[in-house]
N, C-alpha and C positions, 0 to 999 in steps of 0.2 A: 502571624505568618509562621508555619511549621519552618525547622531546623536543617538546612541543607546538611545531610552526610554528601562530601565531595569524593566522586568516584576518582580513581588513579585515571591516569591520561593520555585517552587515546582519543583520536580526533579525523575527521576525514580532510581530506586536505586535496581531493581532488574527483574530479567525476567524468559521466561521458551519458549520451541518450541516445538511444535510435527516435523515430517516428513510430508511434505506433500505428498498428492499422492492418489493414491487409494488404501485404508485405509481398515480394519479389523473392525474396532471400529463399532460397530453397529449408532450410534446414538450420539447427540452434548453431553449428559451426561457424554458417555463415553471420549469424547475428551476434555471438561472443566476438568475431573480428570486425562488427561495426563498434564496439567498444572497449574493448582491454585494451589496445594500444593507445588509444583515444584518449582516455581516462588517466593513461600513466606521463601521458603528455602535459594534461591538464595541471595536473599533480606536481611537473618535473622532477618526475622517478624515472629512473632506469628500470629495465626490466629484470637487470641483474639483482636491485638490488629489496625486490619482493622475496619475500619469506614464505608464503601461504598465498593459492588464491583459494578461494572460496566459492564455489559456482552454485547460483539458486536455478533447479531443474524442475518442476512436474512432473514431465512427461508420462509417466502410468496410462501408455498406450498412442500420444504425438506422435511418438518415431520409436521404431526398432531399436535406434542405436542409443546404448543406454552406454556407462562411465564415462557422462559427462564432463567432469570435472577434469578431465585428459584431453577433454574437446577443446578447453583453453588452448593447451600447449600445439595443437594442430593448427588453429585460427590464427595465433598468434606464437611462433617458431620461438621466439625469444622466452618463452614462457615454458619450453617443453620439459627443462629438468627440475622447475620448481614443485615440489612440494603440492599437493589438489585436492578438492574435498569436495564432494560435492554435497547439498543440504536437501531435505524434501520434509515442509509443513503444512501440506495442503497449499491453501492462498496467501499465507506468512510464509512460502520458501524465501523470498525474498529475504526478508528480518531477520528469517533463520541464517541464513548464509554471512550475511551481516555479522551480527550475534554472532556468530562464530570464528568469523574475522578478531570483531574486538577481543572476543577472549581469550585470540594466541595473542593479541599484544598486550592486554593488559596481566597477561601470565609472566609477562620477558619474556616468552619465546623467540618475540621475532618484533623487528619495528616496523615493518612495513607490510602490510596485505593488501590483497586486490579482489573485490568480490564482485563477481559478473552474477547476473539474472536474466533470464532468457525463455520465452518459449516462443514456438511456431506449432497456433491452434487453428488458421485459418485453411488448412492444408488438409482438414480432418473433414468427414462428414456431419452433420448438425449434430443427426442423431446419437451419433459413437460419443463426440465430446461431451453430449451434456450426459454419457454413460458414464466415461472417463472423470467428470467434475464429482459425478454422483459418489464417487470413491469418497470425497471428501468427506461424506455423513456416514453414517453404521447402517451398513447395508443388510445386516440380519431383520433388523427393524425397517430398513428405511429405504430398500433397492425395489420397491413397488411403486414409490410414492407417483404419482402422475406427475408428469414435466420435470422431470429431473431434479436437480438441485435451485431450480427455478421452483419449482416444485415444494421443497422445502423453506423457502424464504416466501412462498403465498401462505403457508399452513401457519409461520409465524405472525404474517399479519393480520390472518382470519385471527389470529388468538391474542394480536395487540390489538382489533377492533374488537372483539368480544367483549373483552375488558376495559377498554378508553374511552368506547368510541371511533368511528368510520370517518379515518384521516386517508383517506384517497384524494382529496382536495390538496394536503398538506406535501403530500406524498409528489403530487404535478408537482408541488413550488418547488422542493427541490431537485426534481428533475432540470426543469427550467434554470434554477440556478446555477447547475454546474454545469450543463449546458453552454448555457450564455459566458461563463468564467472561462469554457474552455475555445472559446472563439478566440481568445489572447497565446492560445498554448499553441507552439509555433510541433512541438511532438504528439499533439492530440488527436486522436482516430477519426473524431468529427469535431468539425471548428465550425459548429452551427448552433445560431441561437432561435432554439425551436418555439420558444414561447410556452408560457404558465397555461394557456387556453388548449393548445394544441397536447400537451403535457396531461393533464387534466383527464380528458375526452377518449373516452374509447372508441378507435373510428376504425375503417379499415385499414389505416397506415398506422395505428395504434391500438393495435386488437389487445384482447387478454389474453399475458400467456399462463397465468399460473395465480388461481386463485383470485383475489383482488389486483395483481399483479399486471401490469398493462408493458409492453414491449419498453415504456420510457422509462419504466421502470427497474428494469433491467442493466445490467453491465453488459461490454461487448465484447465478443468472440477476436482476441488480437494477437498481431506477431510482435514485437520487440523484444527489445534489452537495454538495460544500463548497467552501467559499473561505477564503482566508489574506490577511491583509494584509503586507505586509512592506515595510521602510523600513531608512533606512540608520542606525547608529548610536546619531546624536546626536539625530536626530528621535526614532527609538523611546525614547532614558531620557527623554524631554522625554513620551510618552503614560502609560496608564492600566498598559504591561503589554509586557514585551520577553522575548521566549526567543529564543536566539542559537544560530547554528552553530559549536559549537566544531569542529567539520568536515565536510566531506560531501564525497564521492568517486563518479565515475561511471567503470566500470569496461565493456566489449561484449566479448561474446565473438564468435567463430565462429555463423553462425546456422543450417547444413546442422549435422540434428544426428551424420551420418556424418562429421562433420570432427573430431571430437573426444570428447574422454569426456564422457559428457553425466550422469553420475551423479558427477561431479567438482565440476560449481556451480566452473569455476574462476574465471570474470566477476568471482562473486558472492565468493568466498576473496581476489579482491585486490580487489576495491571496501572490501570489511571491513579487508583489511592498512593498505591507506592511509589508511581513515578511522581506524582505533584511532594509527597513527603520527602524523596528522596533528591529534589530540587529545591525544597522549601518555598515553594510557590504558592500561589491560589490559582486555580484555573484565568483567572479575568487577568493575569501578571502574561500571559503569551497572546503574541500578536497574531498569529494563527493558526489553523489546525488542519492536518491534510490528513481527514480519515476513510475509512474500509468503505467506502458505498457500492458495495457489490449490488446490492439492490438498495431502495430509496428506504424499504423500510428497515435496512441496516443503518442509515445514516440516521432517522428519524431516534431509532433507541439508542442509538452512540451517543446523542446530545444527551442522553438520560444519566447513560453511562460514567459518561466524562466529569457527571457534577452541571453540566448548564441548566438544565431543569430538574426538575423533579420526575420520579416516576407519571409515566401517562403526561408528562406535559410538554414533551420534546416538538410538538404541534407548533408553540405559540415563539419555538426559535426562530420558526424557518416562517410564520405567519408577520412576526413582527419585526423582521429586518435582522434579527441579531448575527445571523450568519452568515449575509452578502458580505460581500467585500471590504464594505464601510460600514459593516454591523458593528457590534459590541466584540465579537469573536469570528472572524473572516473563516469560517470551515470550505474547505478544498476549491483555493483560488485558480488553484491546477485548471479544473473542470473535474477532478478525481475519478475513477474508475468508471464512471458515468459517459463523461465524454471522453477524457483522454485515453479508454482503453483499459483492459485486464489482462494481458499475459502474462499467466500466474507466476509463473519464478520470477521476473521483471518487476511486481507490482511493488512490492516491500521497497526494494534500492529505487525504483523510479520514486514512492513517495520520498524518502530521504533526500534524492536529489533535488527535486523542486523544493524542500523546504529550507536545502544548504542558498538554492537561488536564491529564495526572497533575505535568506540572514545575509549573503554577501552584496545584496544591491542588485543581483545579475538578473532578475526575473521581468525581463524585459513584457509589458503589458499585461504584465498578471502582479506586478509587484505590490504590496502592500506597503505604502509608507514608513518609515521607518520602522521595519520588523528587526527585530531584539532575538525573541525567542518563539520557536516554533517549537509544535507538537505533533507527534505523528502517532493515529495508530493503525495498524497491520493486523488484521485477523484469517486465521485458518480454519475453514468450515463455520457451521454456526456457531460464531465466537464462540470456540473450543481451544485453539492457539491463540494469544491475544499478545499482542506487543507493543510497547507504549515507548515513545523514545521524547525524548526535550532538546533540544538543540538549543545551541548560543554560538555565535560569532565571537572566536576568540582572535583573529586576526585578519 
């Protein structure tokens, strides 16, 4: 087993979730005030005594109103003269904003942050957001491609079937899977378990949007937010509830996707190397994994990614059980991105969230049996930002 280096100590100690979906809330204001307060409750922090919040935003055309991270202190009054940031990584603002948090406390700056994640995508027209998404790729090269950033993740799989083999079968099962996982997620966009057959099939309720690429295929156009609290250490054993980084790793690639192998996820292959060295784990040592499945055949090369299979063999995870719930490696008990939803600044701290659940016990219908440790990872565009994080329950 590689050699844990122990990172200094910072720990999340509290959290908060909207529902995702299509949402009431008019605007990101109103969805930072479904959770900052929330979240510092959870935590029992006072408002006085946060250092940094950290706010994950996209927006690049959602809404007009942009200096977010001042949106906090209007949502939530108690928050107005604190210190604000706001973070933008493509689909890892989430992680980013996180990331950013731990590194005022593990600098000393500050023992306490609060980092909100938010957007309101359903407000938008189809066509403008999947323009808006398209930002996430290198538009010199790649602002033609048909179907948007849907668009881009069908070009990847024509080029993982080119070279594998025509894993569209493989591609339903995890649809179906996180599907069905997310029937348990009491915040998940859809709590419907559509079935392997239905998943599968291209029909009229499941046309192709992109490529090999079929609607179940797909992530959902969604509103929410969550927020994380996180403090340094000694504060957190002194609260109600501590889960700790036993590592986390941020790993960018190349972002023309002509500059490299783009069915390689290499970002994302050493985000994971460093993070398992930098915990001293082996992959098969975490009790589950709640990753990027923006589309299926993102999850499909994550398994490649991560170490579960081999290159081209990420097929026989999702073929042979290893990734359900009571597989060998339970990947996104959530329902992940698939069912529970995408709204991008939200997606990073909502994976962290669910996976703080299943390490304290709290992950009521979605829980994996005595989880230990979890692993999360967060990608920005095609695995171009890559974030890898390991969690453990330290109290």
């Amino acid at each position: 087993m590689p050699t844990a280096t122990r990172r200094p100590g910072a720990a999340i100690v509290g959290w908060a979730h909207s529902p995702f979906g299509k949402l009431n809330d008019p605007d990101i204001e109103t969805l930072f005030g479904r959770v900052a307060a929330s979240a510092l409750e959870h935590a029992g922090v006072a408002p006085e005594d946060v250092g940094l919040v950290a706010a994950g935003v996209l927006n690049n055309g959602f809404s007009k109103q942009g200096f977010e991270a001042a949106l906090v202190g209007v949502a939530c009054p108690a928050l107005a003269k604190t210190p604000a940031i706001r973070t933008e990584n493509a689909c890892a603002t989430g992680s980013a904003a996180l990331y950013t948090a731990l590194d005022f406390i593990e600098s000393g700056r500050g023992r306490i942050a609060l980092v909100v994640g938010a957007e309101k995508m359903t407000a938008t027209a189809n066509q403008q957001v999947g323009d808006i998404l398209l930002s996430a790729s290198y538009r010199p090269e790649e602002a033609e491609v048909e179907g948007g950033f849907a668009g881009i993740f069908g070009k990847i799989a024509q080029n993982y079937f080119q070279r594998y083999g025509d894993r569209s079968a493989e591609l339903g099962m995890i649809a179906a899977k996180n599907h069905a996982n997310g029937v348990a997620n009491p915040y998940a966009h859809i709590r419907k378990d559509l079935g392997v057959a239905f998943c599968s099939t291209v029909s009229e309720k499941n046309p192709l949007v992109a490529g090999p690429l079929r609607r179940t295929d797909c992530s959902l156009v969604s509103d929410g937010a969550a927020a994380i609290v996180v403090a340094d250490r000694d504060t957190a054993m002194s609260l109600r509830r501590a889960v700790g980084f036993r590592a986390r790793s941020h790993q960018n690639d190349a972002l023309p996707i002509s500059r490299r192998d783009v069915i390689a996820f290499d970002g994302a292959r050493r985000a994971w190397a460093n993070a398992r060295d930098e915990a001293g784990i082996e992959l098969g040592d975490l009790s589950l994994v709640e990753t990027h499945d923006c589309f299926t055949i993102a999850e499909l090369i994550e398994y490649e990614a991560m170490g579960l299979t081999p290159p081209g063999q990420g097929h026989r995870a999702v073929r042979e059980g290893w990734t359900q719930k009571d597989g060998r490696l339970p990947v996104n008990p959530s329902g992940g991105l698939k069912a529970k939803g995408h709204p991008i600044g939200a997606t990073g701290v909502s994976m962290h969230v669910m996976a703080c659940m299943q390490l304290m016990g709290e992950a009521e219908g979605m829980q994996i049996p005595g989880a230990s440790l979890a692993g999360i990872f967060n990608m920005g565009g095609a695995a171009v930002a890559n974030y890898v994080s390991i969690l453990e329950r330290l109290k």
